[in-house]
C-alpha positions as CSV (number, residue, x, y, z in Angstrom):
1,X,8.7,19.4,-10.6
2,X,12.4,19.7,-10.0
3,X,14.4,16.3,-10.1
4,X,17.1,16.1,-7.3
5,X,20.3,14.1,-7.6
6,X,20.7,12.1,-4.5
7,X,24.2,10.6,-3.6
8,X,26.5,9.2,-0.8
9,X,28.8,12.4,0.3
10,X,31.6,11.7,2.9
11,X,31.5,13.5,6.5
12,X,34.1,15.8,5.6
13,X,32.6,17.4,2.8
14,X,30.6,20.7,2.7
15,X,27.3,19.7,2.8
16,X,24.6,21.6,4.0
17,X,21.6,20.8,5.7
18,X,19.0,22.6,3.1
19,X,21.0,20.3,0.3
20,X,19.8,16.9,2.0
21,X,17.0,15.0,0.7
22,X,15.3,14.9,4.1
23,X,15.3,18.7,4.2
24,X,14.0,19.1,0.8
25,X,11.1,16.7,1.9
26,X,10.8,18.5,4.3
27,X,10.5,22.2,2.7
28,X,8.1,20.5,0.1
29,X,5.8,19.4,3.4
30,X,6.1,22.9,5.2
31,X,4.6,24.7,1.7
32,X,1.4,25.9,2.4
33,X,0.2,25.5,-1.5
34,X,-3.8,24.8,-1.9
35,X,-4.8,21.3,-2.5
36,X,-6.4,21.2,-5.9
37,X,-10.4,20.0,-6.0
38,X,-8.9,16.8,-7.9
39,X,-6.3,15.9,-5.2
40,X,-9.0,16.9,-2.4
41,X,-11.7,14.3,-4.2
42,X,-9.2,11.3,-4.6
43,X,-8.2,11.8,-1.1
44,X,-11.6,11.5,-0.2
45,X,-11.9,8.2,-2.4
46,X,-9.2,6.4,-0.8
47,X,-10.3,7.5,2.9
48,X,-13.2,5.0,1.8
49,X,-11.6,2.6,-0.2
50,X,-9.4,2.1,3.6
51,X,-12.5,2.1,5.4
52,X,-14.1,-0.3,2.6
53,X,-11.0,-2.7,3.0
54,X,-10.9,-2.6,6.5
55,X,-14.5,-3.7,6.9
56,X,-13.7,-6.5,4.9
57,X,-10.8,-7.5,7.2
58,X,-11.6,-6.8,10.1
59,X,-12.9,-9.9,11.9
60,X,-9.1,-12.0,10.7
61,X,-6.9,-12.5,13.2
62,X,-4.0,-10.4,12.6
63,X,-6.7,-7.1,12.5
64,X,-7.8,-8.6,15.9
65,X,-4.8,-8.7,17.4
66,X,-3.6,-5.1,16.4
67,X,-7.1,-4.0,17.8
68,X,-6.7,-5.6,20.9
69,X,-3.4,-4.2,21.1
70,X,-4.6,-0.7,20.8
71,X,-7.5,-1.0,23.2
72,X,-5.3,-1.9,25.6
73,X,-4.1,2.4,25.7
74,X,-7.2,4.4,26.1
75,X,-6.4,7.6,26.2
76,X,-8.6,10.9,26.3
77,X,-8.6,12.7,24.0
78,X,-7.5,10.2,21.6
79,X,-8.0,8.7,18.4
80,X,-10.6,6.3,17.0
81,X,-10.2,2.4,16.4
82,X,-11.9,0.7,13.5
83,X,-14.7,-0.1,14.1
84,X,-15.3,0.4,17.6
85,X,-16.2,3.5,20.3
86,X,-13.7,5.4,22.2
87,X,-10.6,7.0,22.5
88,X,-7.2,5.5,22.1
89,X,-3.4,6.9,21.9
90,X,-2.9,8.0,18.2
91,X,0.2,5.8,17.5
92,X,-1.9,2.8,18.7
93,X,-5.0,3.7,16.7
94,X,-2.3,4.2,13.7
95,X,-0.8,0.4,14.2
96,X,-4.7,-1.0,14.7
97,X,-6.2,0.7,11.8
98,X,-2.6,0.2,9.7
99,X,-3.4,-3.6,9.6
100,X,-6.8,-3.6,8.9
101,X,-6.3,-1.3,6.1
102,X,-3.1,-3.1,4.6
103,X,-4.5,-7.2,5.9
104,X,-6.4,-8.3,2.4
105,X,-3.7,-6.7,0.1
106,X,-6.9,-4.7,-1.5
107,X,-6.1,-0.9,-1.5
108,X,-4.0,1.6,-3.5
109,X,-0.9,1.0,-5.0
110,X,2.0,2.7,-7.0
111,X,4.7,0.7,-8.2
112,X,7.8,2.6,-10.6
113,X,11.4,1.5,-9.8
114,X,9.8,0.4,-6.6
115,X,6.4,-0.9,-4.7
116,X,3.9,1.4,-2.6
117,X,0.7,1.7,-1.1
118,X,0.6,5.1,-0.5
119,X,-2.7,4.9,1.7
120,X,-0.7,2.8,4.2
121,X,-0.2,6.6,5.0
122,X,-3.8,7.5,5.8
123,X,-4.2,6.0,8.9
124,X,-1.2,7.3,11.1
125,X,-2.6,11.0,10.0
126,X,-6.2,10.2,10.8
127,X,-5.2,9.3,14.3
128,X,-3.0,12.2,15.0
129,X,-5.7,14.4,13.7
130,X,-8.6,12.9,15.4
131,X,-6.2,13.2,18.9
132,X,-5.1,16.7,18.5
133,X,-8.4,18.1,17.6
134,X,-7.9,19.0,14.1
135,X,-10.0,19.8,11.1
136,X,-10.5,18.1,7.9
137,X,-8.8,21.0,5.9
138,X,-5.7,19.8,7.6
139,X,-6.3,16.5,7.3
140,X,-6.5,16.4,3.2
141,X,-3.7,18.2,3.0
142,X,-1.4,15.7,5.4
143,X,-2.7,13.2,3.1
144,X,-2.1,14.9,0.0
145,X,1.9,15.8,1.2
146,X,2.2,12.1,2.4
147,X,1.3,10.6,-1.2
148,X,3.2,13.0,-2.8
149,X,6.6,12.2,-1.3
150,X,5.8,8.4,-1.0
151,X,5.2,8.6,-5.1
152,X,8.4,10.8,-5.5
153,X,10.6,8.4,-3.2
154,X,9.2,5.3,-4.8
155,X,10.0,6.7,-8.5
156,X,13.6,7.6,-7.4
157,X,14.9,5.0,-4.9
158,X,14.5,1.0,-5.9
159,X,14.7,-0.7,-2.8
160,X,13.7,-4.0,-3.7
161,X,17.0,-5.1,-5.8
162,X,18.6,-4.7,-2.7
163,X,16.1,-6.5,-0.4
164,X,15.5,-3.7,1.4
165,X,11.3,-3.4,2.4
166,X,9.3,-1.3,0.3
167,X,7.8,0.5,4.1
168,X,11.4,2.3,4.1
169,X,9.7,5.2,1.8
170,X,6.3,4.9,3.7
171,X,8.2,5.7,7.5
172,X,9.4,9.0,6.0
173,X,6.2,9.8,3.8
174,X,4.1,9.4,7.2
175,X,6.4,11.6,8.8
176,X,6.2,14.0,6.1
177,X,2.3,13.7,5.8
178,X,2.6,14.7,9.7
179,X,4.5,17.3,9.3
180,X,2.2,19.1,6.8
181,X,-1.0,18.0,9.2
182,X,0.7,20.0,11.8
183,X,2.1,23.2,10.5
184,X,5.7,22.1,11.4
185,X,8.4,23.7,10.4
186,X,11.2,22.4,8.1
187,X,13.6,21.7,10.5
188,X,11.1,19.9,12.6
189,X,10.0,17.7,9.7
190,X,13.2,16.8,8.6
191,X,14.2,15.4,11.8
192,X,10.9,13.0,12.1
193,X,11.7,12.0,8.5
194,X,15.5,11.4,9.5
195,X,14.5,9.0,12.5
196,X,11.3,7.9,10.6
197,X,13.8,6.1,7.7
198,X,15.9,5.0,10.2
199,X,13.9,3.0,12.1
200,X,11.5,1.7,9.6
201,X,14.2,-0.2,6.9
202,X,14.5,-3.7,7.2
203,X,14.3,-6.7,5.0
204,X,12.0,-7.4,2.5
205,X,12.2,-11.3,4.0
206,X,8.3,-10.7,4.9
207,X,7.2,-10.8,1.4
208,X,9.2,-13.6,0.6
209,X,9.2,-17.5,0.9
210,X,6.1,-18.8,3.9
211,X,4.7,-15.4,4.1
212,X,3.3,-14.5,7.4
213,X,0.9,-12.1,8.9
214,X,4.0,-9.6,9.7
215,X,3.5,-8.2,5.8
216,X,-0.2,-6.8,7.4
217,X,1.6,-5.6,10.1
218,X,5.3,-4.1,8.7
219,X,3.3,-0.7,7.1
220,X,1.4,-0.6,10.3
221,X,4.9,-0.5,12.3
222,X,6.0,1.9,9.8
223,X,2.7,4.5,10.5
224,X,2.9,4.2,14.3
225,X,7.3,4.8,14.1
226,X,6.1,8.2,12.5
227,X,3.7,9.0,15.0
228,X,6.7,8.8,17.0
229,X,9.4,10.6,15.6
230,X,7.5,13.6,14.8
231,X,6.4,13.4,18.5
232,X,10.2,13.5,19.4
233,X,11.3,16.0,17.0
234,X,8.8,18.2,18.2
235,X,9.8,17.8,21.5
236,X,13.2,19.0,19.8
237,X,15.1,15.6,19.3
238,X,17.5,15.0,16.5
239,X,17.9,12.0,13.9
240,X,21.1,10.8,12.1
241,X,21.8,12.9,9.0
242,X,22.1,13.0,6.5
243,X,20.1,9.9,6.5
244,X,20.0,8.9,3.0
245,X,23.3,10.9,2.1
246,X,25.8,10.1,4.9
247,X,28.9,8.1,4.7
248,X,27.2,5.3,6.7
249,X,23.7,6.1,6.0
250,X,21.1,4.2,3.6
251,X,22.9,4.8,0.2
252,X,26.4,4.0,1.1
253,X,25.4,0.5,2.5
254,X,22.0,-0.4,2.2
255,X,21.3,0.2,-1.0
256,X,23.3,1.3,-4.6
257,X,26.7,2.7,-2.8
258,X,28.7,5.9,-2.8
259,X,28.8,5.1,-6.7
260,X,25.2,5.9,-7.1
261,X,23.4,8.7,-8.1
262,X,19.5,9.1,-7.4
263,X,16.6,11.0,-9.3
264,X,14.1,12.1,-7.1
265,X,11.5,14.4,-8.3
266,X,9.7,16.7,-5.9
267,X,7.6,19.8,-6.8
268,X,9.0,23.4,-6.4
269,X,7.6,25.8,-4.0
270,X,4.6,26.8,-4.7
271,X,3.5,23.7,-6.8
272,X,0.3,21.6,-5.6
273,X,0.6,18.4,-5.0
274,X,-1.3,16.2,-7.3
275,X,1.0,12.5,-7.2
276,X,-2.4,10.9,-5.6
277,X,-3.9,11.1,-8.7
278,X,-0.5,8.4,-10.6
279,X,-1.7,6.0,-7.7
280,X,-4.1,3.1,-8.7
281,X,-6.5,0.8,-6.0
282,X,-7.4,-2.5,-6.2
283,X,-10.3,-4.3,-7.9
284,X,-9.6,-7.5,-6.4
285,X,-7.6,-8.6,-3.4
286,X,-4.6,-9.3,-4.6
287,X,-0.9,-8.2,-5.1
288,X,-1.4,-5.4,-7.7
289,X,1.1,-7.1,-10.0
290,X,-1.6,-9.8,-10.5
291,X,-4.9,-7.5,-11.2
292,X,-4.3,-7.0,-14.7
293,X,-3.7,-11.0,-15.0
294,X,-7.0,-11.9,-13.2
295,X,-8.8,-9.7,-15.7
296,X,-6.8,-11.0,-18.5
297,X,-7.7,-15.1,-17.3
298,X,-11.5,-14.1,-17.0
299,X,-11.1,-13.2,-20.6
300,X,-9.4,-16.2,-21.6
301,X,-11.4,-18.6,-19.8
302,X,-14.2,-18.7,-22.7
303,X,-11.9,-19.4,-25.7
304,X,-9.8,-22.3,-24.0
305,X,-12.6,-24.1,-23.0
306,X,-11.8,-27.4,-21.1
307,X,-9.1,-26.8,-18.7
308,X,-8.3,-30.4,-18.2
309,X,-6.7,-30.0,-22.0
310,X,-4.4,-27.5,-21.1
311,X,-0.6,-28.8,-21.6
312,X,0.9,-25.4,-20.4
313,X,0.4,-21.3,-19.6
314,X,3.6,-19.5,-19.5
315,X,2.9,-15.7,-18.6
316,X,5.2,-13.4,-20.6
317,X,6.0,-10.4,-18.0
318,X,7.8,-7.8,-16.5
319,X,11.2,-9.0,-14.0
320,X,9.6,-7.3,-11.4
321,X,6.6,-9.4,-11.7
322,X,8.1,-12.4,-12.7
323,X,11.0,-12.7,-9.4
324,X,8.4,-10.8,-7.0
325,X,5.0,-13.2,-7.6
326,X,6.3,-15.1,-10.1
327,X,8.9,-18.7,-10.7
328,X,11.4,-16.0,-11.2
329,X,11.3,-16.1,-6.7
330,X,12.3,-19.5,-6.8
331,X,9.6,-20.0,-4.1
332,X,8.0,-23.6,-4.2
333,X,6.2,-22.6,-1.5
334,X,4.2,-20.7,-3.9
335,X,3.1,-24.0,-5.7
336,X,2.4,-25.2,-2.2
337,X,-2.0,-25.8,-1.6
338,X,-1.2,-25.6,1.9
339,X,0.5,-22.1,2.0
340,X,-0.5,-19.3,4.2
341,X,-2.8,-16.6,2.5
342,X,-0.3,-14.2,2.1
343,X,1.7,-16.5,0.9
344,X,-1.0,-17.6,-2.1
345,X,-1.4,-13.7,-2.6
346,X,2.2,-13.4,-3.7
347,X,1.8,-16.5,-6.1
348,X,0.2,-15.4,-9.6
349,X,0.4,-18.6,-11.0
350,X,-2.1,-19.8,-8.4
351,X,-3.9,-16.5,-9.2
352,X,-4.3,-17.4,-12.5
353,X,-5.4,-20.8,-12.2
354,X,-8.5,-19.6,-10.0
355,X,-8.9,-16.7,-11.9
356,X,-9.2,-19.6,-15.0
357,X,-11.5,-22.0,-13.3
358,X,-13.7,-19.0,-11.2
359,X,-14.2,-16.6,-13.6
360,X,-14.0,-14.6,-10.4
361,X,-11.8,-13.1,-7.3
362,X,-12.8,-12.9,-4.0
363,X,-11.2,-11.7,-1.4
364,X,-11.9,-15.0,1.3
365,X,-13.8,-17.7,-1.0
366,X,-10.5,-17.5,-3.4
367,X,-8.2,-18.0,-0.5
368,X,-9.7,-20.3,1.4
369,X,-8.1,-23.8,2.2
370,X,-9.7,-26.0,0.7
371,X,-10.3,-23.9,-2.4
372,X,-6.4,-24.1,-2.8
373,X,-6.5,-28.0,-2.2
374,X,-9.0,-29.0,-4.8
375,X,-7.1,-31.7,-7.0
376,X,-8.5,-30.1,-10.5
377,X,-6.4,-26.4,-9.2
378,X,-3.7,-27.5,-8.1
379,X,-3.1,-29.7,-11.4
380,X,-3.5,-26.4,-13.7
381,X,-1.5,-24.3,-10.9
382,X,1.9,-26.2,-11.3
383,X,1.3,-26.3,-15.3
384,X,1.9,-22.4,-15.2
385,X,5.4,-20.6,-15.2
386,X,6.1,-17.3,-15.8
387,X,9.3,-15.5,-17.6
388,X,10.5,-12.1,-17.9
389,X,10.1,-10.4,-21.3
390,X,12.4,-7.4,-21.4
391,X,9.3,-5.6,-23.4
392,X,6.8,-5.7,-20.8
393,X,9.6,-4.9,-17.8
394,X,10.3,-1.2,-20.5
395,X,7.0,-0.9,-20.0
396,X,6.5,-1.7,-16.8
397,X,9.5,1.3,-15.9
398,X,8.0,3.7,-18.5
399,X,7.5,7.3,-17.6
400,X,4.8,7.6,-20.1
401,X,1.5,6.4,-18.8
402,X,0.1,5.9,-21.8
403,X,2.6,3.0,-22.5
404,X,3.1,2.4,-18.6
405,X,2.1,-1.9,-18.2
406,X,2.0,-3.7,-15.4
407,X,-0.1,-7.0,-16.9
408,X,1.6,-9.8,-19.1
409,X,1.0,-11.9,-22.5
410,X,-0.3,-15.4,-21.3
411,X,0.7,-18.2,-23.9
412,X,-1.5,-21.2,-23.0
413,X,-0.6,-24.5,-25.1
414,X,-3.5,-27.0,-25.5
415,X,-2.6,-31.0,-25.3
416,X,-3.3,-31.2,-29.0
417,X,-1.0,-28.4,-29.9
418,X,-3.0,-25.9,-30.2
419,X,-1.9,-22.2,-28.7
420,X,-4.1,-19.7,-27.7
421,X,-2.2,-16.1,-26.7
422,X,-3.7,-12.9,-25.2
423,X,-2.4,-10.2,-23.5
424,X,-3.4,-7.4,-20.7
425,X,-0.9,-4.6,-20.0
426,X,-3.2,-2.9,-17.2
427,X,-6.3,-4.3,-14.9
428,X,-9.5,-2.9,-16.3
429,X,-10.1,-0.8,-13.0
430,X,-7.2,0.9,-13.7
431,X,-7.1,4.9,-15.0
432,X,-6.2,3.9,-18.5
433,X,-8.5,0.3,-18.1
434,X,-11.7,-1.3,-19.6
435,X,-13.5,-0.1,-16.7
436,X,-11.8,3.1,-14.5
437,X,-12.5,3.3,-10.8
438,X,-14.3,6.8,-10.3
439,X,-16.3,7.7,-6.9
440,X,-19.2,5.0,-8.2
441,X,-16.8,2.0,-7.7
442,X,-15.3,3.4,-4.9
443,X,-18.9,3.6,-3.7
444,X,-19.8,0.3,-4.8
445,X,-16.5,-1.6,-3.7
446,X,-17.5,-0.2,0.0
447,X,-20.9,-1.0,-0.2
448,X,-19.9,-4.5,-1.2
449,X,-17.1,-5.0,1.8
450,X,-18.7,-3.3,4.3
451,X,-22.4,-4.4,3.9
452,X,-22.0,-7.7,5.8
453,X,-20.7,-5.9,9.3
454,X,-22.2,-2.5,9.6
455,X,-25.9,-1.8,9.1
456,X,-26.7,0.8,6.2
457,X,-27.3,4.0,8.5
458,X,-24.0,3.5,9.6
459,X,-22.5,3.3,6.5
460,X,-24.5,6.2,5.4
461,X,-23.1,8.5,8.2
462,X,-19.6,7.6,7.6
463,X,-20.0,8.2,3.7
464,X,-21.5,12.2,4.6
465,X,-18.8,12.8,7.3
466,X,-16.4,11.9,4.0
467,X,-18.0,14.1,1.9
468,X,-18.0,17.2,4.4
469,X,-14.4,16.7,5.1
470,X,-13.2,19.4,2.9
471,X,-15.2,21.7,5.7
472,X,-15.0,19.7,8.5
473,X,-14.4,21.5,11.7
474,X,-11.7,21.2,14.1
475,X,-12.6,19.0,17.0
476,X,-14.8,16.6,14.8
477,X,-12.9,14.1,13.4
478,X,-13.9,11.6,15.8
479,X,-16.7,11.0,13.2
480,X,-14.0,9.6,10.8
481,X,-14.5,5.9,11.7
482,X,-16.6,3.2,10.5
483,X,-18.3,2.0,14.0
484,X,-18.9,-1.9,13.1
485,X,-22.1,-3.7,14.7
486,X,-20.6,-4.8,18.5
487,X,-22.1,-8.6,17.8
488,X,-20.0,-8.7,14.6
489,X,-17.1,-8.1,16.8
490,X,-18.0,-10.5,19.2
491,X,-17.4,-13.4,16.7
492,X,-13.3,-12.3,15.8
493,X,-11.2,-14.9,17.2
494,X,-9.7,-15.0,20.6
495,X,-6.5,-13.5,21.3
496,X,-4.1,-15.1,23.8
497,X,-3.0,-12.6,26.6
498,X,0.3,-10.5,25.4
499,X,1.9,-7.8,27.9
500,X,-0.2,-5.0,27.3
């Protein structure tokens, strides 16, 4: 692993093309190095931990109106929609299938000195390869390039202190990933990544305050924006460059500033790429930042006792936890019973309150209105507060992942004085956790989400086309997709008519 310093440099001076980030990236996609049989297996895990979490989702709104979005472009050949039969145009397959994977908030994340979920990638690569006829060979190694810039960019490049989106890594990883699916050449990549980054940074004002549906939606954007650059580059288009490096590009004035220097580490020629295997997915559907906290209340719940004595519950954690989910946004609408789901997601003081009185997480009955209403909740909600403790945000930025904490110290005060204090630093289904997710989980997570809209031959298919991926020939990928019982589709809600 080589780590590359990454800084603003003015349009006069001598800078080459092979010395820009987005070239680099690119070279790192273009090497043709073997996948390694750990990389290849976790790839496989999270192509079902997607398909697990899209069953889940995939009668909510927002999933239904990406779907009927991308039915409305048939296209043969074409890519496969969750879910259903049929062909479709890859980038619209990409935007249906982004949201469904990315809707509960329940698959794979990495967070370092910024946020990802790196299998936000996964479903932009699927589509182009199901279109264009490829094999699974292919496939597993798009994926495996896509996570291994996304990881690299997100343990480099904080974009969050400057409210920049955390899908501005995920446009150029996709592009990346694409690049690698398609045997591209470096030039070729780097200008899909250039455009890719371009038109995938905005704001991070979807996660924040009344959060909408658009956070389901903005990775989607970002996979189907890659499906379309590297479609234009190959067609021999340009992009701005240097894109991160140029005296008006993303450094200089959308994030740190010509004063800035960045680390980002990719892997030498030659090296496999193994960054899948840092990532983490999701025990419970909710903002990562909060899994180790559910875990931690479930444990707690026992030794308090009678929740109506509780005084307070301060959680002692990291600043990105504590500004991000925490009082540290200054957000009452996360205090708010009323608040949209996404909303309640990014809120781990309601998190924890549930968590308290449940026992339990679930991705619907947790959420669900009048769940977040009942009196007895919302009086143990607004007694909790969280502040940052510089120890857990060390740890939270650690390089060693032995020591690497993304949980917090809850100190719960009862009305008669009494304090009770434990602590979590990582959920238990984490690598380094009480209870690791390996293949069974993933198995068992999948068989839990998808049971109640697909009938158990059809879930059996779909897990032995996974498992024959490694081998899978080109032209059959249309067997990737998780075909969901028509009546169970007939029950999503109704879409009003659009354009398309």
């Amino acid at each position: 692993m080589r780590i590359h310093h990454v800084r603003t440099r003015r349009s006069a001076d001598d800078f080459p093309r092979t010395e820009h980030l987005a070239h680099k990236i690119a070279r790192v996609a273009a090497d043709p190095v073997p996948v390694p049989a750990d990389t290849e297996a976790m790839v496989l895990n999270r192509i079902i931990d997607n398909a697990a979490v899209s069953a889940a989702a995939v009668l909510r709104r927002p999933v239904t109106v990406a779907r009927t979005q991308a039915l409305a472009h048939p296209r043969r050949p074409g890519a496969a929609v969750f879910g259903v039969d049929g062909g479709y145009s890859a980038e619209w397959a990409a935007w249906a299938n982004g949201v469904a994977v990315r809707e509960l908030d329940f698959h794979d994340t990495f967070l370092a000195a910024d946020y990802s979920h790196p299998a936000d990638n996964i479903p932009a690569l699927v589509a182009v390869a199901q279109q264009l006829g490829l094999g699974g060979a292919d496939l597993i190694r798009g994926i495996a390039t896509a996570y291994e810039i996304h990881i690299a960019l997100v343990r480099g490049i904080c974009l969050h202190e400057h409210k920049i989106d955390h899908v501005a890594h995920l446009g150029p990883a996709a592009a990346a990933g694409l690049g690698t699916l398609l045997r591209l050449d470096p030039d070729t990549i780097y200008d899909a990544i250039g455009q890719a980054l371009h038109l995938t940074t905005a704001t991070r004002q979807s996660r924040k305050g009344l959060i909408s549906s658009w956070k389901a939606f903005a990775p989607a954007h970002a996979g189907k924006i890659a499906v379309e650059a590297v479609d234009r580059a190959m067609r021999g288009e340009g992009s701005p460059a240097p894109i991160w490096e140029g005296e008006d590009g993303v450094i200089a004035w959308l994030l740190s500033g010509p004063e800035r220097t960045y680390r980002v580490p990719l892997p030498e020629p030659g090296e496999p790429k193994r960054a899948i295997l840092d990532s983490y997915t999701k025990e419970h559907s909710a903002e990562y930042q909060s899994q180790a906290v559910i875990d931690l209340a479930r444990r707690m719940r026992q030794r308090i006792g009678d929740l109506g004595e509780v005084e307070s519950i301060v959680l002692h954690t990291s600043h990105h936890t504590h500004v991000v989910i925490g009082t540290g946004s200054n957000d009452p609408q996360k205090f708010d019973p009323d608040a949209s789901r996404e909303t309640l997601d990014h809120s781990v003081m309601y998190i924890f309150a549930v968590a308290l009185q449940d026992g339990t997480w679930h991705h619907e009955h947790s959420y669900a209105p009048e769940r977040a209403r009942r009196p007895d909740t919302v009086e143990l909600w607004r007694k909790i507060s969280t502040v940052e403790d510089p120890e857990w945000t060390r740890r939270y930025h650690s390089t060693d992942p032995a020591e690497k904490a993304f949980g917090a110290r809850a100190v719960v005060t009862l009305k008669n004085g009494d304090v009770i204090v434990d602590e979590l630093a990582v959920a238990d289904a984490h690598p380094l956790g009480a209870r690791p997710f390996g293949r069974e989980q993933y198995l068992a997570k999948f068989e839990t989400l998808a049971a109640d809209v697909t009938d158990a031959a059809e879930r059996q298919r779909f897990l032995a086309v996974v498992d024959a991926l490694p081998t899978a020939e080109p032209g059959s990928l249309d067997a990737l997709n998780l075909r969901v019982d028509p009546r169970v589709l007939a029950a999503a809600p109704p879409v009003p008519a659009g354009i398309f």
